[in-house]
MDAnalysis code that builds the backbone (N, CA, C; Angstrom):
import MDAnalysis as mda
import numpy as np

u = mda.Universe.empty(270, n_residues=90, atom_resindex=np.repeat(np.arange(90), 3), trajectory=True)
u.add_TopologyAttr("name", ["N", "CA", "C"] * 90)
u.add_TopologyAttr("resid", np.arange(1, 91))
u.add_TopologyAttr("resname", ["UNK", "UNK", "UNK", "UNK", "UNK", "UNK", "UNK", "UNK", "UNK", "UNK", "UNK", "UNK", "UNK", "UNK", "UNK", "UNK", "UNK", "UNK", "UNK", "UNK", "UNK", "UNK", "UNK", "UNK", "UNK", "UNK", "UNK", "UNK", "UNK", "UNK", "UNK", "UNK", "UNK", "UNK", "UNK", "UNK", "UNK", "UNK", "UNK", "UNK", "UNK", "UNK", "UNK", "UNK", "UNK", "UNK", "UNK", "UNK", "UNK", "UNK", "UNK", "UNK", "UNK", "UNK", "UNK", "UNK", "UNK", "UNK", "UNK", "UNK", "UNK", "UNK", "UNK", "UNK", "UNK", "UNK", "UNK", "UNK", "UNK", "UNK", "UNK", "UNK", "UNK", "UNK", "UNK", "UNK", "UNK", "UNK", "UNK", "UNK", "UNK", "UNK", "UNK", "UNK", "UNK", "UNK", "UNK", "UNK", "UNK", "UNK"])
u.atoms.positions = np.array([
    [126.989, 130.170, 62.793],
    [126.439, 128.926, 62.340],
    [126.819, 127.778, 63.293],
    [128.554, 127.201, 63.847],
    [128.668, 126.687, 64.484],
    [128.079, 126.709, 65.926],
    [127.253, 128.145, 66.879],
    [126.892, 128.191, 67.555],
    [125.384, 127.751, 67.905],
    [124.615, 128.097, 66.666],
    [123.567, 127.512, 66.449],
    [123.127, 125.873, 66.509],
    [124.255, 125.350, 65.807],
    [124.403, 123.959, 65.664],
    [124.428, 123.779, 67.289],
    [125.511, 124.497, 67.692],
    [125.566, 123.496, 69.245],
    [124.624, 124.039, 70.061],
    [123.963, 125.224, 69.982],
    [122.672, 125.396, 70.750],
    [121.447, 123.756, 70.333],
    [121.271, 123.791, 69.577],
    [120.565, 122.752, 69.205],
    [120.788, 121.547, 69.361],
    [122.593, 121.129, 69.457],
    [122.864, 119.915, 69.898],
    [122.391, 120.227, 71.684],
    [122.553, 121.027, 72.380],
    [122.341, 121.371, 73.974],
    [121.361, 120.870, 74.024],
    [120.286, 121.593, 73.276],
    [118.895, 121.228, 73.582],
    [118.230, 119.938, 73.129],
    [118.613, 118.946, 72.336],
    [118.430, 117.690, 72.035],
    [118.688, 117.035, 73.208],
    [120.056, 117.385, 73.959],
    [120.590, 116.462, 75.149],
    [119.865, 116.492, 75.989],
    [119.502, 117.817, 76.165],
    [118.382, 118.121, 77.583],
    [117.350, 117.386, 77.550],
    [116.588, 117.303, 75.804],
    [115.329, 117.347, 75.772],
    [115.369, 115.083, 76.217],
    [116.887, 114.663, 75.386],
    [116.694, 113.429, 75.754],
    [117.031, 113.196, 77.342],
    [117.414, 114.107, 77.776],
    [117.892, 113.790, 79.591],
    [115.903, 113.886, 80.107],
    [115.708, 114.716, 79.845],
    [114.760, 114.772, 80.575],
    [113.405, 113.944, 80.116],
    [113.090, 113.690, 78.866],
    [111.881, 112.900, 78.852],
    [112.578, 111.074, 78.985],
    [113.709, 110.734, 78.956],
    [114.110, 109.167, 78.990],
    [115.287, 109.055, 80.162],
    [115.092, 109.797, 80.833],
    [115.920, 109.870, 82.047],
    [115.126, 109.712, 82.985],
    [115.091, 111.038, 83.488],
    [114.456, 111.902, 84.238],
    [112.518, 111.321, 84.851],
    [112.051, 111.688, 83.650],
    [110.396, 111.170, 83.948],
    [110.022, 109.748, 84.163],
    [111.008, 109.069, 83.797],
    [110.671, 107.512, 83.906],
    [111.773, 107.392, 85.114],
    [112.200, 107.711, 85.691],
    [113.458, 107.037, 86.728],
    [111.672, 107.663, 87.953],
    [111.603, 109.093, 87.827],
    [110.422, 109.594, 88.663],
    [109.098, 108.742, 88.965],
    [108.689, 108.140, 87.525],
    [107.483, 107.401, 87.326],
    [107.957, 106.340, 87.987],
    [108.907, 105.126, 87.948],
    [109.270, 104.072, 88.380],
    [109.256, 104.200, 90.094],
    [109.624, 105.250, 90.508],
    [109.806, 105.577, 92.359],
    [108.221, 105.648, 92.804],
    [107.790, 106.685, 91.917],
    [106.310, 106.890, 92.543],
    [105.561, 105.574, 92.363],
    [105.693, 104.275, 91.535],
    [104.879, 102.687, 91.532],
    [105.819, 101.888, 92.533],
    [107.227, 102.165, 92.889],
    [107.633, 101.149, 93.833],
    [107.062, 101.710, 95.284],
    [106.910, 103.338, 95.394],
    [106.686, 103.855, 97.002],
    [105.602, 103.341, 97.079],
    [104.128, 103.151, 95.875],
    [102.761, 102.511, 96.161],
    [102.938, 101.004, 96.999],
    [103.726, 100.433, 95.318],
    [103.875, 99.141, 96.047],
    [104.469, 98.724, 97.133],
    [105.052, 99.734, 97.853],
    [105.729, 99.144, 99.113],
    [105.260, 99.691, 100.267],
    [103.860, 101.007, 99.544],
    [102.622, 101.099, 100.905],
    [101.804, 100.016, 101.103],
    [101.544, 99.069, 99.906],
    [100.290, 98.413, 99.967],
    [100.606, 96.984, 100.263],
    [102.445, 96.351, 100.225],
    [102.624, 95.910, 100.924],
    [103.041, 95.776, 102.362],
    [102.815, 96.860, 102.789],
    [102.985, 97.376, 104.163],
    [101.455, 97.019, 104.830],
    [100.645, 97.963, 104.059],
    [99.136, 97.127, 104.716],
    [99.081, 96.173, 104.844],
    [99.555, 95.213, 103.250],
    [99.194, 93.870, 103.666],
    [99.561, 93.232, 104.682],
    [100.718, 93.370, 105.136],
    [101.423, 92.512, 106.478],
    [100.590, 93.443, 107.527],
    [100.378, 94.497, 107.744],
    [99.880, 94.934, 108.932],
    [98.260, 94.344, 108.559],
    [97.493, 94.466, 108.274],
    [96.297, 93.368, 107.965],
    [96.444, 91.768, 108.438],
    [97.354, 91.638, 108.188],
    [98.079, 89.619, 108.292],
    [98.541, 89.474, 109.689],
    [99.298, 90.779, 110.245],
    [99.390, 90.946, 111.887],
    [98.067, 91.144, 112.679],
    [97.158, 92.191, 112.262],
    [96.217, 91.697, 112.848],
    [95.167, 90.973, 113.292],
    [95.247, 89.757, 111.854],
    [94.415, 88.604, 111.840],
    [94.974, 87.661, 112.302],
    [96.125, 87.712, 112.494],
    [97.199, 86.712, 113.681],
    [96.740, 87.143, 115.129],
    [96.985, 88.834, 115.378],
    [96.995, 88.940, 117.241],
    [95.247, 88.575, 117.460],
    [94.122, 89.001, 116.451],
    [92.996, 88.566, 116.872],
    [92.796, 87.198, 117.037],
    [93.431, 86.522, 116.375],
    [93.113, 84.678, 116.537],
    [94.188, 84.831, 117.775],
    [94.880, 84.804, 118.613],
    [95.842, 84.479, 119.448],
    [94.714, 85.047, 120.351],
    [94.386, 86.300, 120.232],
    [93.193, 86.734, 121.642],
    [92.126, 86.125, 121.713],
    [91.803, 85.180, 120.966],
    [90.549, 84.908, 121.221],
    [90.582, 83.931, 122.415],
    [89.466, 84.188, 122.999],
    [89.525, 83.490, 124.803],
    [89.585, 82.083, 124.328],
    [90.535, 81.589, 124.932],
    [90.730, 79.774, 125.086],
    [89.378, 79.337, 125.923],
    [89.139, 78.105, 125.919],
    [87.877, 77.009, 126.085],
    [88.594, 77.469, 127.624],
    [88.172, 77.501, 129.224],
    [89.001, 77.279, 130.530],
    [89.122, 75.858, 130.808],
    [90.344, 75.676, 131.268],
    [90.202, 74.214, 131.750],
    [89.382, 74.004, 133.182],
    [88.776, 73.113, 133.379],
    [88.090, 73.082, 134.918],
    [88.726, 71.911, 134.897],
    [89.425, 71.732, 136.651],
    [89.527, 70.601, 137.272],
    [88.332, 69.402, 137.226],
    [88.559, 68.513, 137.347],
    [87.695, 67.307, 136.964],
    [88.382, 66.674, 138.308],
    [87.448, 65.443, 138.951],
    [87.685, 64.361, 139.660],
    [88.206, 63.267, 139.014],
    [88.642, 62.892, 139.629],
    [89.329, 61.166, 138.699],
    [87.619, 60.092, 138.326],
    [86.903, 60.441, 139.256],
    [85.552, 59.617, 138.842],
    [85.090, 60.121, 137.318],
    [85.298, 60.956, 137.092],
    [84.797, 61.972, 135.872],
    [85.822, 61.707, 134.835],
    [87.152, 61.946, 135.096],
    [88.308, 61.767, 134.252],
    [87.788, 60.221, 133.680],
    [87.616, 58.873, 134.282],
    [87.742, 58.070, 133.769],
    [86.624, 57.656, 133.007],
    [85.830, 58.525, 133.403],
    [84.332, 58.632, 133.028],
    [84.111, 58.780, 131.193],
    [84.685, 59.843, 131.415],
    [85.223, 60.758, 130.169],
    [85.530, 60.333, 129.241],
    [87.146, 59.517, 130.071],
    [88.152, 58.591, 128.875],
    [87.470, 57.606, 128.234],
    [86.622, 57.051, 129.151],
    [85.910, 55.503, 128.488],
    [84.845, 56.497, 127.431],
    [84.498, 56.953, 127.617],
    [83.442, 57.859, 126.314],
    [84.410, 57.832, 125.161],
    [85.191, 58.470, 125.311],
    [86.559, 58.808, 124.334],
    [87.172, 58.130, 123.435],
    [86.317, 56.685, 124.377],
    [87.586, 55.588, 123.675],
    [88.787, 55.255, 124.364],
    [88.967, 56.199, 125.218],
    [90.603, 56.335, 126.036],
    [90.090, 55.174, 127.441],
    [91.373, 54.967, 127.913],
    [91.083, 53.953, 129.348],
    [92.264, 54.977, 130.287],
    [92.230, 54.686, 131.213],
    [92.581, 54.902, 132.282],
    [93.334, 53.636, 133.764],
    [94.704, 53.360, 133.057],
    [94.551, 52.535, 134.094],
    [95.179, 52.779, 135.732],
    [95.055, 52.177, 136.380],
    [95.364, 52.279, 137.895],
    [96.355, 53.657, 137.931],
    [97.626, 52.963, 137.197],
    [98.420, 53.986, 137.540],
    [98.788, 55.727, 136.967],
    [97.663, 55.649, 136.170],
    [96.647, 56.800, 135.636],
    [97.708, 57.055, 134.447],
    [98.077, 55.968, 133.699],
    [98.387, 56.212, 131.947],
    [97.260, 56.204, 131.851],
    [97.457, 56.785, 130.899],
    [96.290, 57.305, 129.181],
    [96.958, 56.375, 128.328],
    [95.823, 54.741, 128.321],
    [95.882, 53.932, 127.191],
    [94.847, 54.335, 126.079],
    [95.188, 53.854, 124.715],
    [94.254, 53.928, 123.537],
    [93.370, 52.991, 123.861],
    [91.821, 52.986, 123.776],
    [90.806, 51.133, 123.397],
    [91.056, 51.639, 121.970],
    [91.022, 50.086, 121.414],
    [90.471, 50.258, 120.297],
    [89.206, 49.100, 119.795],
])
């Protein structure tokens, strides 16, 4: 009789080790490994919408003449004086 009893206490322990232990410690790993694939994409997605804006070809600068430069500035609003500061007009 006493053996019975503790067969049955064994198997209660097991049965609580394994469905409130065991399956939920498992379930909890397998939603953090997702979530920490899909925040992995996300930054690799966010890296590559960074290196594509950094590649994109810049405007080239072309040399200009000073006839043109001041040309320019007065369009701009900007002046140009003698000693070739960049004043504001306003």
């Amino acid at each position: 009789m006493i053996k019975l009893i503790f067969y049955g206490l064994v198997v209660y322990l097991i049965y609580k080790l394994v469905f409130e232990l065991i399956i939920p410690v498992s379930k909890a790993t397998t939603q953090m490994s997702e979530k920490v694939r899909q925040m992995q994409q996300q930054q690799q997605k966010f890296q590559q919408q960074q290196t594509k804006q950094t590649a994109e070809p810049q405007k080239p600068v072309r040399p200009i003449n000073l006839i043109q430069a001041k040309f320019e500035a007065i369009e701009d609003g900007l002046f140009l004086n003698p000693m070739h500061e960049l004043f504001l007009c306003f």
